[in-house]
N, C-alpha and C positions, 0 to 999 in steps of 0.2 A: 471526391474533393468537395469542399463544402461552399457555399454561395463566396463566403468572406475570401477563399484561398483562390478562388477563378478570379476573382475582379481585383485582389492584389497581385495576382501574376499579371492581368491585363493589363497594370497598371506600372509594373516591372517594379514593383514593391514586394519584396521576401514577408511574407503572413509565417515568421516565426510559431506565433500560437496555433495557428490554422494547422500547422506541420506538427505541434507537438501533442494536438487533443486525439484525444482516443476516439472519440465520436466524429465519426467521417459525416456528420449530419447536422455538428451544432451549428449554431451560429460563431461562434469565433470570434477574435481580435484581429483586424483587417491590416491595422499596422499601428506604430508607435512613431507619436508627435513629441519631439522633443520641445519643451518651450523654455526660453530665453528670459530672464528677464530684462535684458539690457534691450529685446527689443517689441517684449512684449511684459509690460511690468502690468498691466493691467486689463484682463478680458470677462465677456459678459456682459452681453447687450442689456440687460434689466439694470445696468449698474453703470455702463463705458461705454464710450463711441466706441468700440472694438473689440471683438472677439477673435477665437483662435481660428486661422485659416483651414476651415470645413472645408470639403467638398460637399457639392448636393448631396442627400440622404447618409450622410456622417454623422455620427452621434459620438461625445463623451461624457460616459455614467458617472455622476458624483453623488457621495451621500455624506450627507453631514452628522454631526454629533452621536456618532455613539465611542466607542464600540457598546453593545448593549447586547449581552452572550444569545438571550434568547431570542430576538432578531435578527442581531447581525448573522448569528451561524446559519441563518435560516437564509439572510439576502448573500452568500456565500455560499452554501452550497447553489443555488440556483447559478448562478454563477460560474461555478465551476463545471456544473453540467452541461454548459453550452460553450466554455472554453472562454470566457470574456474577463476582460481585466477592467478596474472600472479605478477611482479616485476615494479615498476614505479621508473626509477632512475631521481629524476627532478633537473631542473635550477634552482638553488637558486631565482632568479632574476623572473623567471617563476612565481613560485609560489608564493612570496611575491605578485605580481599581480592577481594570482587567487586563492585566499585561501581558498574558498567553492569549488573549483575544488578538492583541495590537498584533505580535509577533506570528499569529496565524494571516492575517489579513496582509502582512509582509510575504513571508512563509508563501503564499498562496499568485505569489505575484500582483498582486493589487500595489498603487501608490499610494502613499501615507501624507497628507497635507494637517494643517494646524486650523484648531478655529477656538483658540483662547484657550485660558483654561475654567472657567464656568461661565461663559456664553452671555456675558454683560452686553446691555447697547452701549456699547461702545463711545458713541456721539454725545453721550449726556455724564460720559463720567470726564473727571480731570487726565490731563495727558501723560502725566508719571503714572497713573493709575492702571489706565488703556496701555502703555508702555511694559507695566508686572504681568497684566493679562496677557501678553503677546510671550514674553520671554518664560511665566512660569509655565504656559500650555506648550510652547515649543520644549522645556525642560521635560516636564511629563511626559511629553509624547519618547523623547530621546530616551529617556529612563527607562522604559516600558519596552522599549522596541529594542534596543544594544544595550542597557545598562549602564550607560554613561550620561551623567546630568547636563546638559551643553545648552546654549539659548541659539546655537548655532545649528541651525536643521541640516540632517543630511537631506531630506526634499525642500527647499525653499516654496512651498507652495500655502497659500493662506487664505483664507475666507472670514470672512467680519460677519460674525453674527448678526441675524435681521439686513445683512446689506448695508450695513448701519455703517460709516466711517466720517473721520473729519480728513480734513486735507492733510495737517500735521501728520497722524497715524499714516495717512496712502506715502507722505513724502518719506518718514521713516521706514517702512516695508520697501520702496524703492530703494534708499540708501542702502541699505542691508540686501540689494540683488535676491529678494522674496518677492516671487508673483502674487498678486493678488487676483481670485478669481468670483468672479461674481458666476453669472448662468445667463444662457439664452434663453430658458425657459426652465417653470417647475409643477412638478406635482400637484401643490399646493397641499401636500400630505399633512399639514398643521392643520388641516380644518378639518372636524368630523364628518367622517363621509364614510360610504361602506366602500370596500375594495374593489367593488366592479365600480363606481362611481368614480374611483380616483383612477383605475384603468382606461377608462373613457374620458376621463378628461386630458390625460395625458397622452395619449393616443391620438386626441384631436387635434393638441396643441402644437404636438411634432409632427402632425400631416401639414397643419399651416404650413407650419415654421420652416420644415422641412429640412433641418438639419440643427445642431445647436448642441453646448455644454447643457445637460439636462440634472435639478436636481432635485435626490431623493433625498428622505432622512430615513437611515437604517434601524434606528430603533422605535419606527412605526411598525406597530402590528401589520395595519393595512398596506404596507410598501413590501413587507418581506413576504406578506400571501399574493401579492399581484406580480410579483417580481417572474416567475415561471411562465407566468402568458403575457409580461410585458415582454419579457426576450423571443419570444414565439413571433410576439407579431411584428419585432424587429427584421427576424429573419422573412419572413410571409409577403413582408412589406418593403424588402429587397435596401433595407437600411445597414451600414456597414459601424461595426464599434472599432472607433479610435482610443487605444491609450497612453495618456499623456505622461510624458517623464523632462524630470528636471533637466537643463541643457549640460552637457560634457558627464550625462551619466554613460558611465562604458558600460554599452548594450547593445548588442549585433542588430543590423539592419533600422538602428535608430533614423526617422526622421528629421532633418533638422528646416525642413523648409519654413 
């Protein structure tokens, strides 16, 4: 039984994942957080007084903007070899261009969030503007994943490019019962750095932190080559992967605390 499925049964949590990988060794998916927006419309401490109720040494993986085939399939398989479900927040724009990507990263049990559809700062354009960004990247994504155009996400889950938002946009994502999620911590994968460089710093950041929404961007090179010894030293390092789903999604042994 693997680290993840001992401390969810300790915890009288059903490790779905943990029961269904083939690797009695991975790391795993420890359990699934459902979140709310009515009562958590906004998390991520670099951005909110609030984050998603962790426990010590709890981590949830997000990666933003791709899908990008040559990475993503690479931060995916790794992934998959340890049995972990993580958050994929895409480019509208992204994804219209790789739509067997989207639906793989579904396909694969991963959640599918929005993050515009070509990644404006948000804060410096006009509000009907920021308002097409939101609706045509949630269309894309919808289009890509089930084939149907809809501004209405079946994940309500959303991320503002750069961190970037005005109030207006946060008060319309609440109106619309869309979480908005910022991070407790990240990579800092935008900055050039060699792969053991962003390893190590992210490594350190979540020994601080010690638990936290942590994020990648999956169409870095450097994220998709560190991606196999970041899960390694998750597991090593007795840290457990949570992943998050939209609230009243029908899914066995969902979290709703």
């Amino acid at each position: 039984m693997s680290l993840a499925a001992v401390l969810a049964a300790l915890s009288g949590i059903a490790s779905t994942d943990a029961a269904e990988c083939p690797r009695k060794d991975a790391l795993g998916t420890s359990r699934i957080l459902s979140v709310d927006a009515k009562t958590t419309p906004r998390v991520g401490l670099k951005s909110f007084p609030q984050t998603l109720a962790l426990a010590d040494h709890e981590v949830v993986l997000t990666f933003d903007d791709g899908p990008h085939p040559p990475t993503t399939s690479k931060v995916l398989a790794a992934l998959a070899q340890e049995c972990v479900r993580a958050t994929f927040f895409l480019i509208g724009l992204h994804a219209s261009e790789h739509p067997d990507m989207v639906k793989r990263i579904a396909r694969e049990g991963h959640t599918i969030g929005h993050h515009t559809w070509s990644h404006p700062f948000m804060a410096r354009i006009p509000f009907e503007k920021a308002k097409t960004e939101i609706d045509r990247g949630i269309a894309a994504d919808e289009m890509a994943l089930k084939g149907t155009s809809t501004t209405t996400p079946s994940t309500p889950f959303f991320r503002f490019p750069y961190f970037e938002a005005t109030q207006a946009e946060l008060d319309l994502l609440q109106s619309r019962g869309i979480v908005v999620f910022g991070a407790d911590l990240w990579a800092s994968d935008w900055n050039e750095m060699t792969p053991e460089q962003e390893l190590k710093l992210v490594t350190e950041r979540l020994a601080a932190a010690g638990k936290g929404i942590i994020l990648f961007h999956d169409p870095k090179a450097r994220t998709a080559a560190i991606m196999p010894a970041f899960l390694r030293y998750l597991k090593e390092n007795g840290f457990r992967v949570v992943h998050v789903v939209p609230a009243g999604l029908s899914q066995k042994n969902a979290d709703t605390r």
